[in-house]
C-alpha positions in Angstrom: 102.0 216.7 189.7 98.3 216.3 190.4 97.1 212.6 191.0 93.2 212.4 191.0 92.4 209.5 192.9 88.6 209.7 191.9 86.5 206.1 190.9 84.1 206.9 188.0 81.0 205.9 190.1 78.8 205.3 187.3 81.0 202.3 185.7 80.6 199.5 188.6 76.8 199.5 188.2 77.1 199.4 184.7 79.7 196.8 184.4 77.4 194.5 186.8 74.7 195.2 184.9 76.3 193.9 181.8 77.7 190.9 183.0 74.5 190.0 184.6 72.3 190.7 181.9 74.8 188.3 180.1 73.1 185.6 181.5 69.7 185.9 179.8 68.4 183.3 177.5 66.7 183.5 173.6 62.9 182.4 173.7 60.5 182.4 171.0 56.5 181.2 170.9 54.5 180.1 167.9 50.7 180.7 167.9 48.6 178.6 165.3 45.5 179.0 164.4 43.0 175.9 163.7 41.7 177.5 160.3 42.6 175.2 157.6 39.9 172.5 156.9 42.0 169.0 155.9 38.8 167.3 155.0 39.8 166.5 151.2 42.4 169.3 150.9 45.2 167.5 148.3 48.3 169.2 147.4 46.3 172.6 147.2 46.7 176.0 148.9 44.9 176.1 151.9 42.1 178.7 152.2 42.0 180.3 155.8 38.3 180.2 156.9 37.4 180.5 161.0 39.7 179.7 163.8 38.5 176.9 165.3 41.3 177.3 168.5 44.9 177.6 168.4 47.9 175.0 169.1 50.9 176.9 171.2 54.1 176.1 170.9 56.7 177.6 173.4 60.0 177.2 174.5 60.2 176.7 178.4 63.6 176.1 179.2 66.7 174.6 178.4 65.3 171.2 175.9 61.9 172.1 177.2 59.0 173.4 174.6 55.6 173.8 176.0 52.5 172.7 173.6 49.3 173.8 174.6 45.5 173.6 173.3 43.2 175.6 173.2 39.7 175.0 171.4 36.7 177.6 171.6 34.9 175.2 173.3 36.3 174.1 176.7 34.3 170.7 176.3 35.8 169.7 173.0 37.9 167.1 172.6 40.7 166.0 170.1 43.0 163.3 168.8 45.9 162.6 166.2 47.5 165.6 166.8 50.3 165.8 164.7 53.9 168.6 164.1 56.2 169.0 161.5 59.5 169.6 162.3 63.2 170.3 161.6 66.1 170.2 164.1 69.4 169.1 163.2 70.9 166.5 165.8 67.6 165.0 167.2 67.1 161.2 167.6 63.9 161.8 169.5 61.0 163.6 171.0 59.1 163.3 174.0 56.6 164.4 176.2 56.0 165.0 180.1 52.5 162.5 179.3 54.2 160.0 176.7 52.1 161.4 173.8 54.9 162.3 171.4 56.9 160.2 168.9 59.5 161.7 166.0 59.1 159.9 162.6 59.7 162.0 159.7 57.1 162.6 157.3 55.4 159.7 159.1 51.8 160.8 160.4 49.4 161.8 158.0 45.3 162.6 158.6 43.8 160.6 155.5 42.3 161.1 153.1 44.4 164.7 153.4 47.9 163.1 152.1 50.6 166.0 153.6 52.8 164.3 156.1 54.0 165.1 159.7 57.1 164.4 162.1 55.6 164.2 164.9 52.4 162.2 166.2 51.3 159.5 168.2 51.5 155.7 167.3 51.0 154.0 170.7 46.8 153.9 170.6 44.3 153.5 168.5 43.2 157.2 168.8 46.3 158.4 168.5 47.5 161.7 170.3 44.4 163.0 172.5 43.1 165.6 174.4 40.7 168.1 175.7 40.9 171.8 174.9 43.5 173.4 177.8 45.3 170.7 176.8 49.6 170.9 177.6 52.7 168.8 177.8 55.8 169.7 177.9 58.1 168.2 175.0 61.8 167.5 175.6 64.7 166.2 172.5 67.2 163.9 173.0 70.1 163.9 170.8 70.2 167.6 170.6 68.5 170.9 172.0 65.1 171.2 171.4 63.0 174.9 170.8 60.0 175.8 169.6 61.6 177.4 166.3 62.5 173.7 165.0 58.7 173.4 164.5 58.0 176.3 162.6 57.7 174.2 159.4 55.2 173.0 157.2 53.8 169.7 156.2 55.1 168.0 153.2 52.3 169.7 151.2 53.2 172.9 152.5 49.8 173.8 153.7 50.0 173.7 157.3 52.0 174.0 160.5 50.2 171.5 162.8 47.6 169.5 162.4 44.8 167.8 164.7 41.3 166.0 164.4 38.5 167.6 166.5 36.0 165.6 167.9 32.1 166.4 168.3 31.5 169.3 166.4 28.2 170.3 164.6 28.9 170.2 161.0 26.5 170.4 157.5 29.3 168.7 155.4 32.9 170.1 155.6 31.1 173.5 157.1 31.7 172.9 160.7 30.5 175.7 163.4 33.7 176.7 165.4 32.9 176.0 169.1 29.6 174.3 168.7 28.9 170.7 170.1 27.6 168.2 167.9 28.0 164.7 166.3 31.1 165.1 163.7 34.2 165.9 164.0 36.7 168.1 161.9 40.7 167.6 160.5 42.2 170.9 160.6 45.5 172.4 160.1 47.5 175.5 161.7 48.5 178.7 160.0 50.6 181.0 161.9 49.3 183.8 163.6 50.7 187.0 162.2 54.2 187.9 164.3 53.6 185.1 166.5 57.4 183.8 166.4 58.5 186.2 168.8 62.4 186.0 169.2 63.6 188.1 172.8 65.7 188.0 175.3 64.8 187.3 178.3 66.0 187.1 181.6 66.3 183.7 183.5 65.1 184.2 187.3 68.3 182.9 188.8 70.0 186.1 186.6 67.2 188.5 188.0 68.4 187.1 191.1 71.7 188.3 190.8 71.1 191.5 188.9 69.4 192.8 192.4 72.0 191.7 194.6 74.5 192.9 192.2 72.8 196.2 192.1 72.9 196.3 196.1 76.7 195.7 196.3 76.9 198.4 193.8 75.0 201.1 196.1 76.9 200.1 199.3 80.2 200.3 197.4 79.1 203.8 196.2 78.2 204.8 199.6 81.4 203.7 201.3 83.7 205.2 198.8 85.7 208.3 200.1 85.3 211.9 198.6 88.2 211.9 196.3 91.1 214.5 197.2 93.4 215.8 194.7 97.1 215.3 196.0 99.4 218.0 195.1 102.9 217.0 194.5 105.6 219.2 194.7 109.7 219.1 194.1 111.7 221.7 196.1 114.1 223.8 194.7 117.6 223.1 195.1 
């Protein structure tokens, strides 16, 4: 009777690899662009005109979603930033600067009449900012991510929604990035494939995935060159 007492080498790496890779957590991010003029939109399809910036929406942990600003003008400023949103379990929202505050269908930019969840009630200006604006936003009640805001307004038009402040503007035709004495309410459409689902490794798992691989390659260069034992019965 033969007993090979070889180890399949290949299967501890892989087996480590596995169960370390185990580890990794879903993310997703949500670009908007600023290209939907509120000014006197009503219940009506919004038409998609320039970007005026984009309003980022990421997750960044466990109960963590990173918002971020960006206007095409470094110097501009905004306020009444407002989200929709949809997340089953949440009593609340808030953010790293005290910004945030969850009220269904509670925040609106007049005269534009679609409702938001999620604005900012303490001031008079509401929600503000410069462009390079971020927070971070955290739930309570619940998990929050970045998908539970990848809704629309009560109107259906928009995504998110802010109120830009000195633009130069002829009427509702506002230049995108240009300084001036009016401001602008715009909404955000999503950019094409910009909720972006993928795995992705937390650092503490990276961590472990190397020093896993190092045990692997010591215990593959300690093990002993198999020899086959050969068995035999005497006659009798």
């Amino acid at each position: 009777m033969n007993i090979d007492l070889r180890f399949r080498r290949g299967s501890a790496p892989l087996a480590l690899s596995v169960i370390l890779f185990s580890g990794s957590i879903a993310s997703a991010a949500s670009v908007y662009d600023l290209t939907c003029v509120l000014n006197g939109l009503s219940g009506t399809t919004c038409t998609s005109g320039p970007s005026f910036g984009t309003v980022t929406l990421a997750d960044g942990g466990v109960n963590q979603v990173t918002l971020s600003v960006n206007l095409l003008n470094p110097a501009l400023k905004f306020r009444d930033l407002m989200l929709n949103f949809s997340g089953a379990g949440i009593t609340g929202i808030n953010s790293a600067d005290g910004q945030a505050s969850l009220s269904p269908d509670g925040f609106s930019l007049a005269p534009y009449s679609g409702t938001f969840d999620v604005g900012n009630t303490g001031s008079a200006q509401g929600w503000t900012g410069d462009s390079g604006y971020s927070t971070v936003l955290s739930g309570t009640g619940g998990t929050l991510s970045a998908a539970q805001f990848a809704f629309t307004d009560s109107l259906g038009n928009v995504f998110v929604a802010l109120h830009i402040q000195s633009l130069a503007c002829d009427g509702l035709n506002c230049q995108p990035g240009v300084q001036g004495l009016s401001s602008l309410k715009i909404g955000g459409l999503p950019n094409e494939g910009s909720v972006i689902p993928s795995e992705v490794p937390e650092p503490s798992t990276l961590v472990l995935l190397g020093i896993g691989l190092l045990i692997a390659g010591w215990v593959r260069f300690k093990q002993p060159t198999a020899v086959p034992v050969q068995c035999r019965s005497e006659d009798r």
